[in-house]
C-alpha positions as CSV (number, residue, x, y, z in Angstrom):
1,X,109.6,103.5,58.8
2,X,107.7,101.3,61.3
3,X,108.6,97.4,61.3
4,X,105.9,95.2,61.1
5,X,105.2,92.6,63.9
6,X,105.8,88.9,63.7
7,X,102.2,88.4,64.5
8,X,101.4,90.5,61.3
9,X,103.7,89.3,59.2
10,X,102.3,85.5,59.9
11,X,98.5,87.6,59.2
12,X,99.7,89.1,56.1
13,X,101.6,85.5,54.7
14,X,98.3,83.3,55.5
15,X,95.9,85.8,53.4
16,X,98.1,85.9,50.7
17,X,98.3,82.2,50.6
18,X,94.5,81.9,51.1
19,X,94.3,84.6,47.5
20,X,96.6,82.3,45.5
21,X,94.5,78.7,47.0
22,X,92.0,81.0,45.7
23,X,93.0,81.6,42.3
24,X,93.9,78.5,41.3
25,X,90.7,76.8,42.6
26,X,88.7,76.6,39.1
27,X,85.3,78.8,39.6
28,X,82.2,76.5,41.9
29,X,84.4,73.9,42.5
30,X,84.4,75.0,46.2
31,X,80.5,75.6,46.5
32,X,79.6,72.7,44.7
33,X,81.7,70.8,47.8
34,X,79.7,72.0,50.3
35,X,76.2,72.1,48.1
36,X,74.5,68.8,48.8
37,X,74.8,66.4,45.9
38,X,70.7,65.8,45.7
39,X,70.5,69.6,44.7
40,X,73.2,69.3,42.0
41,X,71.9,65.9,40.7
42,X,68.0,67.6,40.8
43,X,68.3,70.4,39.0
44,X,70.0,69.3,36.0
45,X,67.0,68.4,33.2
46,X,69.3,66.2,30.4
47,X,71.0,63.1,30.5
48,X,74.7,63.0,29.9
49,X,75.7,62.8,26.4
50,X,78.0,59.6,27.0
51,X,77.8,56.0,26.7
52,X,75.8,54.4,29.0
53,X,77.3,53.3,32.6
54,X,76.1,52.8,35.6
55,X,78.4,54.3,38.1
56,X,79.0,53.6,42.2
57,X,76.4,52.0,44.3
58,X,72.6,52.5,44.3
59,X,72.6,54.4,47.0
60,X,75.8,56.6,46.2
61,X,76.4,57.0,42.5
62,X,75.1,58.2,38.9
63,X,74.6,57.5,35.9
64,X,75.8,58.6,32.4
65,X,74.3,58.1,29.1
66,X,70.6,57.5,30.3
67,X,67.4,56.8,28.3
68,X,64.2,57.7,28.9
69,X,61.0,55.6,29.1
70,X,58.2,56.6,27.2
71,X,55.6,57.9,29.4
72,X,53.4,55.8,27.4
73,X,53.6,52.4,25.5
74,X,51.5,49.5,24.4
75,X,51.7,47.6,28.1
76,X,52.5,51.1,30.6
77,X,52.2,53.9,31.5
78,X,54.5,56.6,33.8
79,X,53.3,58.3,36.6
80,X,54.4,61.6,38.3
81,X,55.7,63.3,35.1
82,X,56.6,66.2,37.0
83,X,59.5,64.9,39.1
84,X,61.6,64.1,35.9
85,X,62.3,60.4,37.2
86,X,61.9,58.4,33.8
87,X,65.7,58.4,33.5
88,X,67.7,54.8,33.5
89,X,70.3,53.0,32.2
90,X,69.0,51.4,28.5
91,X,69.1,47.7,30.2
92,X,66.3,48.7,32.5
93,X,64.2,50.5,29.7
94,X,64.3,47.4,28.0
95,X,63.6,45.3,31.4
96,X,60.3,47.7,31.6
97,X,59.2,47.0,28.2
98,X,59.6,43.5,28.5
99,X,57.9,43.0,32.0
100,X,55.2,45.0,30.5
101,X,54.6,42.9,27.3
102,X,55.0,39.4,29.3
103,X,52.8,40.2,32.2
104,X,49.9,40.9,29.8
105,X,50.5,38.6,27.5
106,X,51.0,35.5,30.3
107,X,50.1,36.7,33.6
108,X,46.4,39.0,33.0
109,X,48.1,42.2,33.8
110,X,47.0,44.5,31.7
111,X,49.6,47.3,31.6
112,X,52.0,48.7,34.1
113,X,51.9,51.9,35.8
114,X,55.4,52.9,36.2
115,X,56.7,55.4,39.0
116,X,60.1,56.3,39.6
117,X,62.8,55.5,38.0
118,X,66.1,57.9,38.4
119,X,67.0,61.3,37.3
120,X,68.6,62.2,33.9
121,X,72.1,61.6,35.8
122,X,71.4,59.3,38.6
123,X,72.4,61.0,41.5
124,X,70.8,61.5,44.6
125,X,67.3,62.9,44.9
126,X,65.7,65.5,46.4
127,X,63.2,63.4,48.5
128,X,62.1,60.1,48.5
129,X,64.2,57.7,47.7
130,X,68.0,57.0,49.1
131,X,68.7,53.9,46.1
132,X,67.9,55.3,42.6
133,X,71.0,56.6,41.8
134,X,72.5,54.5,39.1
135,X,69.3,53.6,36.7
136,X,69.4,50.4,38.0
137,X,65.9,50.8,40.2
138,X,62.4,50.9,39.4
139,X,58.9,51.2,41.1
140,X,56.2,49.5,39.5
141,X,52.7,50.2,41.3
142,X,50.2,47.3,42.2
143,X,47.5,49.4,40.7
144,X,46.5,47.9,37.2
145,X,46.9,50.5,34.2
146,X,43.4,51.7,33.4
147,X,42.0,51.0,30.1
148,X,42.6,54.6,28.9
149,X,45.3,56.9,28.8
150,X,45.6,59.0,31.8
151,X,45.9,62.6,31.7
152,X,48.7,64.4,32.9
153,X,46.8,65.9,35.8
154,X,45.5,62.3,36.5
155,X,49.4,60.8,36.5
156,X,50.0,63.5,39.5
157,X,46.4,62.9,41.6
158,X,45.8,59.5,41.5
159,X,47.1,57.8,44.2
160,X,47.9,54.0,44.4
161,X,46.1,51.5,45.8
162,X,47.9,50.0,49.3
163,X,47.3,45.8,49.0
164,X,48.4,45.5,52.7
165,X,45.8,45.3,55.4
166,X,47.7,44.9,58.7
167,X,51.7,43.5,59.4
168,X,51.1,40.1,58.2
169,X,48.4,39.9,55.9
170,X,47.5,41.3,52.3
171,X,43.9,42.4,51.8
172,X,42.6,39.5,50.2
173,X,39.6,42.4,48.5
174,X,42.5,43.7,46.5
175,X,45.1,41.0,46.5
176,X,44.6,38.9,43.1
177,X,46.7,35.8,41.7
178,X,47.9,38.6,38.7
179,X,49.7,39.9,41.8
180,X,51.5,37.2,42.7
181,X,52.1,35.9,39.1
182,X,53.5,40.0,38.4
183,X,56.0,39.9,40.6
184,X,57.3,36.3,40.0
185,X,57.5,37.6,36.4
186,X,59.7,40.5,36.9
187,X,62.1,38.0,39.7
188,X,62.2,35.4,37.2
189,X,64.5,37.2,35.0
190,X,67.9,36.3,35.1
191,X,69.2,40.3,35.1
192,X,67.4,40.6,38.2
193,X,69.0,41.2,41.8
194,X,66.3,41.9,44.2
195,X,62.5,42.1,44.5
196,X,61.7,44.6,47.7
197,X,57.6,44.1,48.8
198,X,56.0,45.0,52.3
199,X,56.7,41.7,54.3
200,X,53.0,40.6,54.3
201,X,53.1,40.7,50.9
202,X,56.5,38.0,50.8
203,X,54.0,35.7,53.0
204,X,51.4,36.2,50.5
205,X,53.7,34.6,47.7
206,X,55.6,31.7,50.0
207,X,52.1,30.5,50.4
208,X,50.8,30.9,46.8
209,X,54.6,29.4,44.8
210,X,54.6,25.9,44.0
211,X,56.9,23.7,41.7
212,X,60.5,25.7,41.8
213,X,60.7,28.1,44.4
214,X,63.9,29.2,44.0
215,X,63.0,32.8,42.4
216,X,61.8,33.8,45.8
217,X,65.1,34.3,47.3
218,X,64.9,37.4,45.4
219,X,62.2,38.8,47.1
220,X,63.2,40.9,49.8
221,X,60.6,41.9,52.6
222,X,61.3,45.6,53.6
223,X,59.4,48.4,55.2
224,X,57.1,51.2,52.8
225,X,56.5,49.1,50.0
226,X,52.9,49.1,50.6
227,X,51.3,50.3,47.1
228,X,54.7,49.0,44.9
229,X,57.4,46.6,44.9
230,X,60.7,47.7,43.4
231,X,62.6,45.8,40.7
232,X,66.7,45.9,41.1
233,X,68.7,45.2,38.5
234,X,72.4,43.3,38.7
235,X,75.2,45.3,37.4
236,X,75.3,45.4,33.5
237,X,78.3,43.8,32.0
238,X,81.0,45.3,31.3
239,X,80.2,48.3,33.6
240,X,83.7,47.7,35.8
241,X,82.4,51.3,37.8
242,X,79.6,49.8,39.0
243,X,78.7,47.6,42.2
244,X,77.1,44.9,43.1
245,X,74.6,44.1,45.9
246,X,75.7,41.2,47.7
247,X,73.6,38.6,46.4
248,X,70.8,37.4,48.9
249,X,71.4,33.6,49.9
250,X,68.9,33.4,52.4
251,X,69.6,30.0,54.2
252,X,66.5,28.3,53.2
253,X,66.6,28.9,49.6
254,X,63.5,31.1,50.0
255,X,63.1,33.7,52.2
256,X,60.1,32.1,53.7
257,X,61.3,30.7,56.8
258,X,63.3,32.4,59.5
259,X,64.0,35.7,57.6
260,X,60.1,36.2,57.1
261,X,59.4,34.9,60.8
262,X,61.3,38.3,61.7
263,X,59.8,40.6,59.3
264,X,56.3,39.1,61.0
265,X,57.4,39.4,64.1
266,X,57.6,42.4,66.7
267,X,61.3,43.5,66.5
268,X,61.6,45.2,63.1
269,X,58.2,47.0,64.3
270,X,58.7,47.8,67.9
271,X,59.9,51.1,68.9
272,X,63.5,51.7,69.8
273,X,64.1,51.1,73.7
274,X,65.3,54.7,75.3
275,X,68.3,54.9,76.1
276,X,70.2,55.1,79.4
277,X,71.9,57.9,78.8
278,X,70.6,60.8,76.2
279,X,72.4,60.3,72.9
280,X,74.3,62.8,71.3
281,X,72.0,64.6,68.9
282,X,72.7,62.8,65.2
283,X,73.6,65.6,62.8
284,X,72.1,63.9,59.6
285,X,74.8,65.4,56.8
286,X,73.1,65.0,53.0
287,X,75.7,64.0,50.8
288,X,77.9,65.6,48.9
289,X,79.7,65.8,45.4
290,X,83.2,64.6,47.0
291,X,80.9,61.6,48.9
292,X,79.9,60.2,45.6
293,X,82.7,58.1,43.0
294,X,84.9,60.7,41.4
295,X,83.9,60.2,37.8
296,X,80.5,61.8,38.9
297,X,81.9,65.2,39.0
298,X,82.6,64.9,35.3
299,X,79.0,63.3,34.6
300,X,77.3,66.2,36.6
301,X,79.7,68.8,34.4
302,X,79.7,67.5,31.0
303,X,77.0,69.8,28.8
């Protein structure tokens, strides 16, 4: 009988350990580790049947118990149908509807056209967006709802109208006063965190505001956000999983002095400066289900 070697003996020991690891992980659990969590969180068409809760960070969370908004109602209508991004928690539904019915009825906005919200479970998406995760985001277009209701075909084709035309000045042949008086709206309310607009566009309302000013600290200048501004809500109440952006205090009150100066100046435009030495090449890693808080393992799971 021929004695086996140390060297196989420490072979033989490690695969067996590997097949019992292997066993008792439970079945996926290791590929949906190493799947990226935007392909998980995208391919699953329901919400989850829970209450609702907003879960982790904007940009690193999910959401359970979601609602959809109707793709059409008396002040709005969705657009892009196809990416499945009506999804959000109940509070911003209702935030929607009530922007919708108060810009028409105060403001001469006819109707909203509504663009992404999140997917049935939050998560992270496929493209397009790296916030969005916790139905606590929306994109509301600065194209006014037509008169009739838009085909389906139409919701995927039509594209939005950009209000910008060049890094520090809207196009006053699109720009209107119902623009201005919109987005005050939705930053008026109190459930409100943040505002983001293309920076010419937060010059456009510092010169229009008068009387209390105070509901443009909200409004955030921030590149892409040409054809839409995005409304962010606070954290509901009671949501303990959920977290906060740092509210914005900028130092004048506004927004409209120094911060803006910047956004209208050449550094957040200019190109980056090579470097002295070649960098490393950055290995961009998507993430993944273990990245994201752990009770959205159970949210992605639960039929």
């Amino acid at each position: 009988m021929r004695l086996l070697t140390a060297k196989t003996l420490i072979a033989l020991s490690s695969a067996f350990a590997a097949a019992i690891l292997s066993a008792a992980t439970p079945l996926g659990a290791s590929s949906a580790d190493k799947t990226p969590a935007k392909e998980l969180f995208g391919k699953v068409t329901t919400p989850a049947p829970l209450a609702a809760r907003s879960i982790g960070f904007y940009a690193k969370g999910c959401l359970a118990g979601a609602t959809k908004l109707a793709v059409n109602g008396p002040g709005w209508q969705a657009m892009r149908l196809s990416r499945n991004r009506l999804w959000g928690h109940p509070r911003l539904i209702a935030l929607i509807e009530r922007l919708s019915r108060d810009a028409r009825e105060y403001d001469g906005w006819p109707g909203l056209l509504v663009g992404d919200l999140s997917q049935p479970r939050g998560g992270p998406m496929l493209n397009g967006h790296a916030s969005h995760q916790i139905g606590l985001d929306a994109d509301i277009w600065l194209t006014q709802m037509p008169s009739r209701i838009l085909t389906d075909q139409e919701r995927e084709d039509l594209q939005a109208t950009s209000v910008i035309l060049d890094r520090s000045h809207v196009n006053p042949k699109i720009w209107t006063e119902a623009h201005a008086k919109l987005i005050k709206r939705a930053a008026s309310y109190s459930e409100v965190a943040r505002i983001f607009v293309h920076p010419p566009i937060k010059k456009a309302l510092c010169g229009w505001a008068t009387g209390n000013r105070s509901w443009l600290a909200k409004v955030r200048p921030y590149y892409g956000h040409t054809y839409h501004f995005h409304i962010r809500m606070k954290c509901p109440a009671g949501d303990s999983g959920c977290t906060n952006q740092p509210s914005p205090g900028p130092g004048d009150g506004t927004g409209c002095g120094d911060e803006l100066s910047y956004w209208l100046g050449e550094k957040p435009w200019a190109p980056e400066a090579p470097p002295k030495k070649p960098p490393k090449p950055k290995v961009l890693r998507p993430l993944l289900l273990s990245n994201l808080p752990s009770d959205c393992r159970g949210i992605l799971k639960i039929q």
